[in-house]
Every structure is written in structure tokens, then in C-alpha cells.
NURO-613420 format. One record per atom (N, C-alpha, C, CB): residue number from 1; residue in one letter; atom name; x, z, y. Coordinates in pm, whole numbers, plus 50000, padded with zeros to 5 digits. Glycine has a CB too. Layout:
BEGIN
> NUM;A;CA;X;Z;Y $
...
***
This chain:
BEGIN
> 1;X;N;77359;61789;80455 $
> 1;X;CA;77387;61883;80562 $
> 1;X;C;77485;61819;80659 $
> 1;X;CB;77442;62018;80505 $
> 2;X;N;77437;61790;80788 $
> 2;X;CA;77500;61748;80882 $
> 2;X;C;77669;61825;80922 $
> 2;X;CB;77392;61760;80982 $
> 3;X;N;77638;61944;80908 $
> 3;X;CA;77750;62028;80898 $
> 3;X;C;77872;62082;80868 $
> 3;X;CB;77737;62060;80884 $
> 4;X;N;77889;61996;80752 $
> 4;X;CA;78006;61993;80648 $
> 4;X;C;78160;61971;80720 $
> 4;X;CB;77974;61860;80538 $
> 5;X;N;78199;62056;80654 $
> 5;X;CA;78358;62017;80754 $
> 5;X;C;78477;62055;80623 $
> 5;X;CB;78390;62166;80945 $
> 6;X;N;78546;61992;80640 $
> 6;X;CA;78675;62043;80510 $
> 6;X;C;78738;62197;80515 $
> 6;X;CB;78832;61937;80532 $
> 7;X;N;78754;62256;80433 $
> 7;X;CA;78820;62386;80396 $
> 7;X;C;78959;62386;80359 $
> 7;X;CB;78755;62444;80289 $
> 8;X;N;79048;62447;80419 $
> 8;X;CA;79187;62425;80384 $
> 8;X;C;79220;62527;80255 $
> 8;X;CB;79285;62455;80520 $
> 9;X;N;79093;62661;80175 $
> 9;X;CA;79148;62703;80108 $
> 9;X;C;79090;62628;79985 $
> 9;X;CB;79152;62830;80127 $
> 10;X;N;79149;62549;79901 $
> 10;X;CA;79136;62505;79750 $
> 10;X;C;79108;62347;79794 $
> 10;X;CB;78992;62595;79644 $
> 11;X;N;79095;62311;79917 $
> 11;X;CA;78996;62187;79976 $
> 11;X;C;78872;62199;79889 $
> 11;X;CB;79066;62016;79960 $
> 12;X;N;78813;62263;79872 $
> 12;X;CA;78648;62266;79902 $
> 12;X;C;78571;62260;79981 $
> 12;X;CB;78598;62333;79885 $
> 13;X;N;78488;62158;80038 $
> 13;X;CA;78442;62076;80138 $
> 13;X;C;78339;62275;80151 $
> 13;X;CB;78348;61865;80085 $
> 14;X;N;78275;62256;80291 $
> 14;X;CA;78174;62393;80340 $
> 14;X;C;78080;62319;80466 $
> 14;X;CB;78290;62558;80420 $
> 15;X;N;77955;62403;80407 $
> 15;X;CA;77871;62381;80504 $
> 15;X;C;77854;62565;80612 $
> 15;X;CB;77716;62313;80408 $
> 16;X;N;77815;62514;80743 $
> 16;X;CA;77778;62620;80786 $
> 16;X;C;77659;62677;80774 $
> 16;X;CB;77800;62618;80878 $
> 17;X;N;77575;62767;80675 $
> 17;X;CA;77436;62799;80683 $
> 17;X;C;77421;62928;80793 $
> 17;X;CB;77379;62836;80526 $
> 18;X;N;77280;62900;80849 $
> 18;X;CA;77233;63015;80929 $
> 18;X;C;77121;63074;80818 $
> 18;X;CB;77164;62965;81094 $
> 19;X;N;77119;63219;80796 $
> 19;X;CA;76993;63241;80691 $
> 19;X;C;76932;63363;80766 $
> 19;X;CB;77039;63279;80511 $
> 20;X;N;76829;63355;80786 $
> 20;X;CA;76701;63401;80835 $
> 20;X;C;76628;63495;80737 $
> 20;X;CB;76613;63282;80866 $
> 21;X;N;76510;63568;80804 $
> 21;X;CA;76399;63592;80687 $
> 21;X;C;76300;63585;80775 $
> 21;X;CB;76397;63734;80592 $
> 22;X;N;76174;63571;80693 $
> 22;X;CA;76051;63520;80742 $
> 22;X;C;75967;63610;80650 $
> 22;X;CB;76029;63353;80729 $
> 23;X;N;75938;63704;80676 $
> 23;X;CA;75864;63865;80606 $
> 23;X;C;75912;63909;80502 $
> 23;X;CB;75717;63869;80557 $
> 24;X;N;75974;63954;80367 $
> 24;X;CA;76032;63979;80279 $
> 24;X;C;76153;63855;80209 $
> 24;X;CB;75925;64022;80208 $
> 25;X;N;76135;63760;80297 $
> 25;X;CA;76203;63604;80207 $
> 25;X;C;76321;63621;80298 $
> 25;X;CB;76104;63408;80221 $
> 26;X;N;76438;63573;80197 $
> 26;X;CA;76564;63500;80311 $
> 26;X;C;76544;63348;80302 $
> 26;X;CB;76752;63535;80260 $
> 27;X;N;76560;63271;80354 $
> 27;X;CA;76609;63145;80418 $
> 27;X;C;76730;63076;80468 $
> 27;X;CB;76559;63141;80497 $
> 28;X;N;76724;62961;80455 $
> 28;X;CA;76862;62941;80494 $
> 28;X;C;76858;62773;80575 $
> 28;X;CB;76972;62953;80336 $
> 29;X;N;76960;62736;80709 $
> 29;X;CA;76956;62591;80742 $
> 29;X;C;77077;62605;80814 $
> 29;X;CB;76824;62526;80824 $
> 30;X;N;77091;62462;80804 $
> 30;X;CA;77205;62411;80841 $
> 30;X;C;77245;62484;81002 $
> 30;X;CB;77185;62245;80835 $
> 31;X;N;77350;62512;80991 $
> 31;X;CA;77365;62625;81157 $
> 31;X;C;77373;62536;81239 $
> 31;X;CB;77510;62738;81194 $
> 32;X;N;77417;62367;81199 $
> 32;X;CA;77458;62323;81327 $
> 32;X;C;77296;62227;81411 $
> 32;X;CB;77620;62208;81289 $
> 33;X;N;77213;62252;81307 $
> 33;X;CA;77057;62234;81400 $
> 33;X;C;77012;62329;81510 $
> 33;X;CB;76930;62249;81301 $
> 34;X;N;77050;62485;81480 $
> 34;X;CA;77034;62577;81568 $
> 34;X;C;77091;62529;81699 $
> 34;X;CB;77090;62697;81520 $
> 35;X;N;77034;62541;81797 $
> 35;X;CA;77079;62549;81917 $
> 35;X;C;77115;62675;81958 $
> 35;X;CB;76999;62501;81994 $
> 36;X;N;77008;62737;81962 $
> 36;X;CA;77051;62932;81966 $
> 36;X;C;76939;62976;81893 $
> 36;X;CB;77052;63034;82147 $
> 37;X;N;76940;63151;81949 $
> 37;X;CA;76837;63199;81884 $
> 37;X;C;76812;63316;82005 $
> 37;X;CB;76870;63245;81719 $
> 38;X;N;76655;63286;82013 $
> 38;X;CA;76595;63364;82094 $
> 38;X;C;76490;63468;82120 $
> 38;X;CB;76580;63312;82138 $
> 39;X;N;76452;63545;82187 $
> 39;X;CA;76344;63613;82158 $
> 39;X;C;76219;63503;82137 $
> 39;X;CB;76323;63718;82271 $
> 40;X;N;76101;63561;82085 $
> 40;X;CA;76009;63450;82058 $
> 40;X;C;75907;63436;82144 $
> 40;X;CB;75954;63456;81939 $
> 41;X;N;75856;63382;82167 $
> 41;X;CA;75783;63348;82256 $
> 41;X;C;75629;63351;82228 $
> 41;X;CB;75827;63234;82289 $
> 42;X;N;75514;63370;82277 $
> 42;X;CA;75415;63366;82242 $
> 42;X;C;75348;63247;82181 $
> 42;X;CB;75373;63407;82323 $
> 43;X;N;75399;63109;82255 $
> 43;X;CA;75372;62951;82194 $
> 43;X;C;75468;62951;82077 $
> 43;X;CB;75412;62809;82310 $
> 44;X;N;75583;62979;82087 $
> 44;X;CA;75675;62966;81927 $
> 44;X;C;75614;62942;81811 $
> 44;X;CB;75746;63092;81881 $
> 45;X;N;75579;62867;81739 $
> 45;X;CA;75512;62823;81608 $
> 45;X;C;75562;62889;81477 $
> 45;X;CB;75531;62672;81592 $
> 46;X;N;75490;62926;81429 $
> 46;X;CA;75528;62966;81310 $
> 46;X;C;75500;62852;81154 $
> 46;X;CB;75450;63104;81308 $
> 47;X;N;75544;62904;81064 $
> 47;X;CA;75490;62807;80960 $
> 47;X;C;75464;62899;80862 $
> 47;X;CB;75585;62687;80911 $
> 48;X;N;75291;62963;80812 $
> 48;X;CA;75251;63002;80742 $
> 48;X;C;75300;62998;80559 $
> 48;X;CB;75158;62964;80791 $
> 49;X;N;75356;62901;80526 $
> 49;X;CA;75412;62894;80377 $
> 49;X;C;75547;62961;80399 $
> 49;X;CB;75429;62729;80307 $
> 50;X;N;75578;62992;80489 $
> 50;X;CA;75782;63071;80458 $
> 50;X;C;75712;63193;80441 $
> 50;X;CB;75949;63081;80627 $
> 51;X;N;75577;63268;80495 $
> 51;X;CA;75578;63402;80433 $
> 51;X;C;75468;63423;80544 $
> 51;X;CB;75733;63506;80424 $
> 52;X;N;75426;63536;80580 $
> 52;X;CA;75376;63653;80647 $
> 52;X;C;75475;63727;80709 $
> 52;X;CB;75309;63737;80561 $
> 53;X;N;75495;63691;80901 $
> 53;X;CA;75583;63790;80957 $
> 53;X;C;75581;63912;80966 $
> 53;X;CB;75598;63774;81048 $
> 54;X;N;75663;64019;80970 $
> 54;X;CA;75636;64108;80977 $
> 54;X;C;75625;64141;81170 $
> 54;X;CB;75726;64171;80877 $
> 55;X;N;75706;64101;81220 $
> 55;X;CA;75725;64112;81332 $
> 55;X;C;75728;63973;81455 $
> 55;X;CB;75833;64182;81312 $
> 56;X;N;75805;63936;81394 $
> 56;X;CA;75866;63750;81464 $
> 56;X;C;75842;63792;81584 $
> 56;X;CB;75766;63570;81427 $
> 57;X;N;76000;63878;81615 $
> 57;X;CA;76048;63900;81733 $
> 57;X;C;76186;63792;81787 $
> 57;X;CB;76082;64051;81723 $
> 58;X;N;76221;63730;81681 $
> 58;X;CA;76270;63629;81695 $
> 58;X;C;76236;63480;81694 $
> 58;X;CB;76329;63649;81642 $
> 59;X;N;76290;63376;81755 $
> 59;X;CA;76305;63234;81755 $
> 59;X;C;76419;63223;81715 $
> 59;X;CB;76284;63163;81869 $
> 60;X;N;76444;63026;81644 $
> 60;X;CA;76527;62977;81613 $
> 60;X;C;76498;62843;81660 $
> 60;X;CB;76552;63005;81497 $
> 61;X;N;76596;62831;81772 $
> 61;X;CA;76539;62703;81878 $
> 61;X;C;76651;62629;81830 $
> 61;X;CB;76527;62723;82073 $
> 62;X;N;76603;62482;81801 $
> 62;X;CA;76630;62363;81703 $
> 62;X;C;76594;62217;81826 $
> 62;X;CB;76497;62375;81533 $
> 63;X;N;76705;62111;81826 $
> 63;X;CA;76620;62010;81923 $
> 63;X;C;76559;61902;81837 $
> 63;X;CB;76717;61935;82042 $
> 64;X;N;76482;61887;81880 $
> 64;X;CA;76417;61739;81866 $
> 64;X;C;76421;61614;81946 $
> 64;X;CB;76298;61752;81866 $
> 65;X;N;76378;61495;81888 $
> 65;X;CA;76331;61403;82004 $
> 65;X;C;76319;61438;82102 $
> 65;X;CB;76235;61351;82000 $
> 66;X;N;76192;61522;82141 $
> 66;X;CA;76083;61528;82282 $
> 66;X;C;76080;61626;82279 $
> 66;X;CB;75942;61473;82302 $
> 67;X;N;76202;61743;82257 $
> 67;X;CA;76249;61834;82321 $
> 67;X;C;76274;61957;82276 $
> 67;X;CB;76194;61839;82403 $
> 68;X;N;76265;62069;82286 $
> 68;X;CA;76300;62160;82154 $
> 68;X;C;76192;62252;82104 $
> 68;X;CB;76424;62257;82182 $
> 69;X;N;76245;62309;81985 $
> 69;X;CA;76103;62350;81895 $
> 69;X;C;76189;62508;81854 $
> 69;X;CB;76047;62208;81715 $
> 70;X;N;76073;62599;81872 $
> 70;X;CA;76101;62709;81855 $
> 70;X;C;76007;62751;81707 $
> 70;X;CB;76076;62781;81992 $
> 71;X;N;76123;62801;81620 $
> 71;X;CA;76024;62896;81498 $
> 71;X;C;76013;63042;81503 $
> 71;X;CB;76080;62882;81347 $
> 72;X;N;75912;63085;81493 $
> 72;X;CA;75948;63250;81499 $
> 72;X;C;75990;63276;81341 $
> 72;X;CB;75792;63364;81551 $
> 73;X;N;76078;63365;81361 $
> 73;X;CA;76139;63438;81252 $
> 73;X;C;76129;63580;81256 $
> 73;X;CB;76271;63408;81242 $
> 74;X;N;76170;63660;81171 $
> 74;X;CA;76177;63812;81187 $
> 74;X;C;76344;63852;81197 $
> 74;X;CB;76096;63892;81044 $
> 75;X;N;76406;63822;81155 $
> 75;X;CA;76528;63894;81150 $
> 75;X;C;76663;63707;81125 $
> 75;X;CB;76508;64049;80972 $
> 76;X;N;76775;63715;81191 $
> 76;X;CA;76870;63655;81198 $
> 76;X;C;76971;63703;81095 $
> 76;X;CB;76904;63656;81319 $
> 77;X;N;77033;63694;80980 $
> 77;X;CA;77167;63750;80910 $
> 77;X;C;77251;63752;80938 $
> 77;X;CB;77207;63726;80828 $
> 78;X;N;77270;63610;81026 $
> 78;X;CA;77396;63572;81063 $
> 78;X;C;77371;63428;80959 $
> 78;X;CB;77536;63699;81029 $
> 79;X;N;77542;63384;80986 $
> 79;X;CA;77563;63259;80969 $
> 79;X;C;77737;63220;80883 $
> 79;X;CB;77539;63202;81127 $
> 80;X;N;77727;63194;80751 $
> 80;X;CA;77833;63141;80704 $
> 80;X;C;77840;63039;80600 $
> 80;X;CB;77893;63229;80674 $
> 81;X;N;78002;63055;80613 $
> 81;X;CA;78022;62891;80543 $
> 81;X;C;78007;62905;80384 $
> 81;X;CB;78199;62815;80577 $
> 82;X;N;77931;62819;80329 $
> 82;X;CA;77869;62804;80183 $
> 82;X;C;77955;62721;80146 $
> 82;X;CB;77720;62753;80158 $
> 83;X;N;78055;62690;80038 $
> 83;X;CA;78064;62540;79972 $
> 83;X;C;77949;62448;79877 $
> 83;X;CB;78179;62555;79879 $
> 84;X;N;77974;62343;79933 $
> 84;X;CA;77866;62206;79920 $
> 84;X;C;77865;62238;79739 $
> 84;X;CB;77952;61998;79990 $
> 85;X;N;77962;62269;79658 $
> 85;X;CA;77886;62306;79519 $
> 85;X;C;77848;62431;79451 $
> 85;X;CB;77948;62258;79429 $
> 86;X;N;77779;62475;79575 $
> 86;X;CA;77661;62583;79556 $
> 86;X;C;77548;62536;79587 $
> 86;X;CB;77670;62702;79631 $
> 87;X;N;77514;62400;79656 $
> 87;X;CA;77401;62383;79722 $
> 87;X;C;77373;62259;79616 $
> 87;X;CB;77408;62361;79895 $
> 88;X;N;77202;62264;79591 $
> 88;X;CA;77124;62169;79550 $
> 88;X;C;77005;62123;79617 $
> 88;X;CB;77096;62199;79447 $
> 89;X;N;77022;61991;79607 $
> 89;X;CA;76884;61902;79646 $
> 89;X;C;76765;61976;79595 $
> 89;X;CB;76879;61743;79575 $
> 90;X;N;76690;61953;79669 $
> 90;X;CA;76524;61962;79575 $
> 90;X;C;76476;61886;79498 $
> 90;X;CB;76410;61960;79640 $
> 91;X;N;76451;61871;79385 $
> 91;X;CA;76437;61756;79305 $
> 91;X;C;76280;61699;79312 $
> 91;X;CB;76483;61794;79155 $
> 92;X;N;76301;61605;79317 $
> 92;X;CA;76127;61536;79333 $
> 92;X;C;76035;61559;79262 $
> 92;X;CB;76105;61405;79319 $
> 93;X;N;76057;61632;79142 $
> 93;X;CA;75885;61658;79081 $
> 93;X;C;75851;61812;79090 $
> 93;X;CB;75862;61613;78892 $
> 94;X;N;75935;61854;79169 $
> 94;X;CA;75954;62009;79248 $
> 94;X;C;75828;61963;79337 $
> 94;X;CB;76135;62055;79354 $
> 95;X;N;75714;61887;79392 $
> 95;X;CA;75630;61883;79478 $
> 95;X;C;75659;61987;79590 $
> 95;X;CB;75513;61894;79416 $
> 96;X;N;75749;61968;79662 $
> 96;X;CA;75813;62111;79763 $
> 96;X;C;75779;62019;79851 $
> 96;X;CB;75996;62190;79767 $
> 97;X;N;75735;62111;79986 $
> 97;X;CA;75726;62035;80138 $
> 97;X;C;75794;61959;80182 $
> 97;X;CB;75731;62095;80235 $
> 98;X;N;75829;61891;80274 $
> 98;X;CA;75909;61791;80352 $
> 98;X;C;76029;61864;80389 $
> 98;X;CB;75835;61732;80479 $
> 99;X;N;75992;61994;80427 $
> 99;X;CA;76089;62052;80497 $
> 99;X;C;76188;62151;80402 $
> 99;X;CB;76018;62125;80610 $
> 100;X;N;76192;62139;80311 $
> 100;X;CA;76237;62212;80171 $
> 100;X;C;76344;62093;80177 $
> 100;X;CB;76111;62229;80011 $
> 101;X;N;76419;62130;80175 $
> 101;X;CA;76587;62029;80162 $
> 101;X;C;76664;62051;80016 $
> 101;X;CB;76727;62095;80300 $
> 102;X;N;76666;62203;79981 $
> 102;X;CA;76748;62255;79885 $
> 102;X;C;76764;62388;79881 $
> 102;X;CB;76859;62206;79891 $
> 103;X;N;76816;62412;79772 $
> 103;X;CA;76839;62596;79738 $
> 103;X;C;76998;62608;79742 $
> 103;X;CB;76773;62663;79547 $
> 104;X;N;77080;62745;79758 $
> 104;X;CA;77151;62778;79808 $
> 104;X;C;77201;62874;79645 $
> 104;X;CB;77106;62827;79956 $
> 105;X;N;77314;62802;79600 $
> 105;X;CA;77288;62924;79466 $
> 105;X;C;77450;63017;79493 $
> 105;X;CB;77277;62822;79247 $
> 106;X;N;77485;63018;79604 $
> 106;X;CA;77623;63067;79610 $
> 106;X;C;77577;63267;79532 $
> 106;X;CB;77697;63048;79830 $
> 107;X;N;77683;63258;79477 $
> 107;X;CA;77676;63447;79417 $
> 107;X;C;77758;63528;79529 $
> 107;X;CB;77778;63487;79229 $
> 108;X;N;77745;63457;79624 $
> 108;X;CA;77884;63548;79735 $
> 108;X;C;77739;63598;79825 $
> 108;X;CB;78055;63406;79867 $
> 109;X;N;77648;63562;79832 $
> 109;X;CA;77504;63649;79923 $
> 109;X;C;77458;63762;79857 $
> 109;X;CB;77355;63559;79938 $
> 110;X;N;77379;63829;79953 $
> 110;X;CA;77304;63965;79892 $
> 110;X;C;77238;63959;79780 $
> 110;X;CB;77207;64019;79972 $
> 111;X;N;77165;63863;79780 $
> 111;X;CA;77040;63789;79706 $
> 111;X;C;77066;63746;79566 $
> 111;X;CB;76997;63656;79781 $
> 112;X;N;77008;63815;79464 $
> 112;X;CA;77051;63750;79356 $
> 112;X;C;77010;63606;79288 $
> 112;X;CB;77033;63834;79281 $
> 113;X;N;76912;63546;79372 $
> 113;X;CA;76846;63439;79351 $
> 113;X;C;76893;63387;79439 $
> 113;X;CB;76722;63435;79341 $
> 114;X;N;76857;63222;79382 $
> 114;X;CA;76826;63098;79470 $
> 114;X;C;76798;63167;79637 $
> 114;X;CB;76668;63006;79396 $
> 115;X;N;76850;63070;79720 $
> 115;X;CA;76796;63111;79863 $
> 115;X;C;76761;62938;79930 $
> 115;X;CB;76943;63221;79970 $
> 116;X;N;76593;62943;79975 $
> 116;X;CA;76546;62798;79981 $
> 116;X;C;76590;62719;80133 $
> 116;X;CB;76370;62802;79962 $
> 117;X;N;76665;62643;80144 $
> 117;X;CA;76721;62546;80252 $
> 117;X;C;76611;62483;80306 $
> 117;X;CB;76821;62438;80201 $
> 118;X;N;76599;62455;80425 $
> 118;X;CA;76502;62437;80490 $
> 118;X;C;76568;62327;80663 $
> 118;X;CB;76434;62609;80503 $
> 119;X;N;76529;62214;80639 $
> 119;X;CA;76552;62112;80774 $
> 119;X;C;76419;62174;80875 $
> 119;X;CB;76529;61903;80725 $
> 120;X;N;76491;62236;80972 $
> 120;X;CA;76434;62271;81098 $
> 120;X;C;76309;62176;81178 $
> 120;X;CB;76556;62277;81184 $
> 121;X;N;76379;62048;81176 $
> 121;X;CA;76270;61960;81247 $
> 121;X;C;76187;61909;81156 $
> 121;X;CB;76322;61844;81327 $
> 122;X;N;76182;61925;81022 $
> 122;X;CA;76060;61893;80950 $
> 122;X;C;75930;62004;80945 $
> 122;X;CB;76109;61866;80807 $
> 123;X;N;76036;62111;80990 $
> 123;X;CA;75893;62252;80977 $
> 123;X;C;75805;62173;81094 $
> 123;X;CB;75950;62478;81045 $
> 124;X;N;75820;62120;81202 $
> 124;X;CA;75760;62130;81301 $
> 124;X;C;75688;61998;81298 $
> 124;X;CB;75841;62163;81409 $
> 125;X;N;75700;61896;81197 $
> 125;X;CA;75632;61804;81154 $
> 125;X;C;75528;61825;81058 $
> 125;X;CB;75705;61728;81117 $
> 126;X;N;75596;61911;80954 $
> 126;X;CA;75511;61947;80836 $
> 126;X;C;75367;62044;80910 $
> 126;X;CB;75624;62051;80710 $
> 127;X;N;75390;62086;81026 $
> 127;X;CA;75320;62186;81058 $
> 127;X;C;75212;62081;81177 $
> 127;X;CB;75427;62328;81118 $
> 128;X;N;75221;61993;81177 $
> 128;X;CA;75185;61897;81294 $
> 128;X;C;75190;61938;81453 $
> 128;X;CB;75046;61858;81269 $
> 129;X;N;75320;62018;81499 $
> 129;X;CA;75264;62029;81610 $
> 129;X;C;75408;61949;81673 $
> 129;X;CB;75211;62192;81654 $
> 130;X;N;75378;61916;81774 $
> 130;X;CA;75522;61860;81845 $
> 130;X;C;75520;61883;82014 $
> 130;X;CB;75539;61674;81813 $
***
């Protein structure tokens, strides 16, 4: 996570997550890929494996190379700081997409489960569109 910045309480290093949902799922990525977040747009791409939108009245505009990439989402949570030993890699015989980075196991979220980390500019690779 590009994001990481030191914590002055205990020095426990923190990342900033932004977590999303994408039809009944939460989600989660690094906040500092977000550029903003916008209404969505009719071209806005979606990526069929995070779920079935219910709405995707939202975007989450992310830059790239050759310029920026919008995901539709349904709903924004907001955005806070996780410490780095709550978060795990995806492990390689996990056969998880490109864009699957890691799970989020902090007990300080709503969610009583795992919440799946997700690199922004791989959705838009994994999905082939650019």
C-alpha cells in the first residue's frame, strides 16, 4: 500500500483505506489511488466479479498512465486509517484476480469478516478496457 504513513499512537505504521460496496459486498483500496469520487457516468466501467450493482450511482476515479479510469460503485463508507497488521497479502494458491491485493482483517469495521483489498488500476486491466 502506497499509503502508509507512521502513527504517533503506539508507532504502529497505518494505511489509509477507502471502502466501498459493490451490491451487498464491502471493499476496500488504498485511499491514496482515489483521486475523487464521482457521480457515475454512463461509460464508467464496471467489473462484473465485485458483485451485481444495485444502483452504481457512484464512481471512484483512480489515474492511470493514459488517463483516468472511472469504477462504478454503489455506495462510498468513507475512508480510514487501518494498521498495516491487520492487512494481508493474497497468497498465491488463492488463484484470486490480478486486482485482489489483500484482505483487511481489522475488528474495528462493521463487518465481521475479512474485507477484500483491491488495486484500482488492475480492475481496469483485469477488465481489458483502457
Amino acid at each position: 500500500m502506497s499509503g502508509t504513513r507512521p502513527e504517533t499512537d503506539g508507532g504502529v505504521e497505518q494505511v489509509d483505506l477507502l471502502f466501498f460496496e459493490v451490491g451487498a459486498s464491502l471493499y476496500g483500496a488504498d485511499a491514496s489511488q482515489v483521486l475523487r469520487i464521482d457521480r457515475a457516468q454512463q461509460d464508467d466501467f464496471t467489473l462484473p466479479d465485485l458483485g451485481a450493482l444495485r444502483e452504481g450511482t457512484r464512481a471512484l476515479v483512480f489515474q492511470l498512465p493514459e488517463g483516468e479510469g472511472h469504477l462504478r460503485v454503489d455506495a462510498v463508507r468513507g475512508v480510514r486509517p487501518v494498521a498495516l497488521n491487520a492487512l494481508r497479502r493474497m497468497p498465491p494458491p488463492a488463484a484470486a484476480p490480478p486486482y485482489a491485493v489483500g484482505l483487511c482483517l481489522d475488528q474495528d469495521l462493521d463487518e465481521a469478516q475479512p474485507v477484500l483489498l483491491i488495486d484500482l488500476a488492475e480492475t481496469v486491466k483485469y477488465e481489458g478496457r483502457h
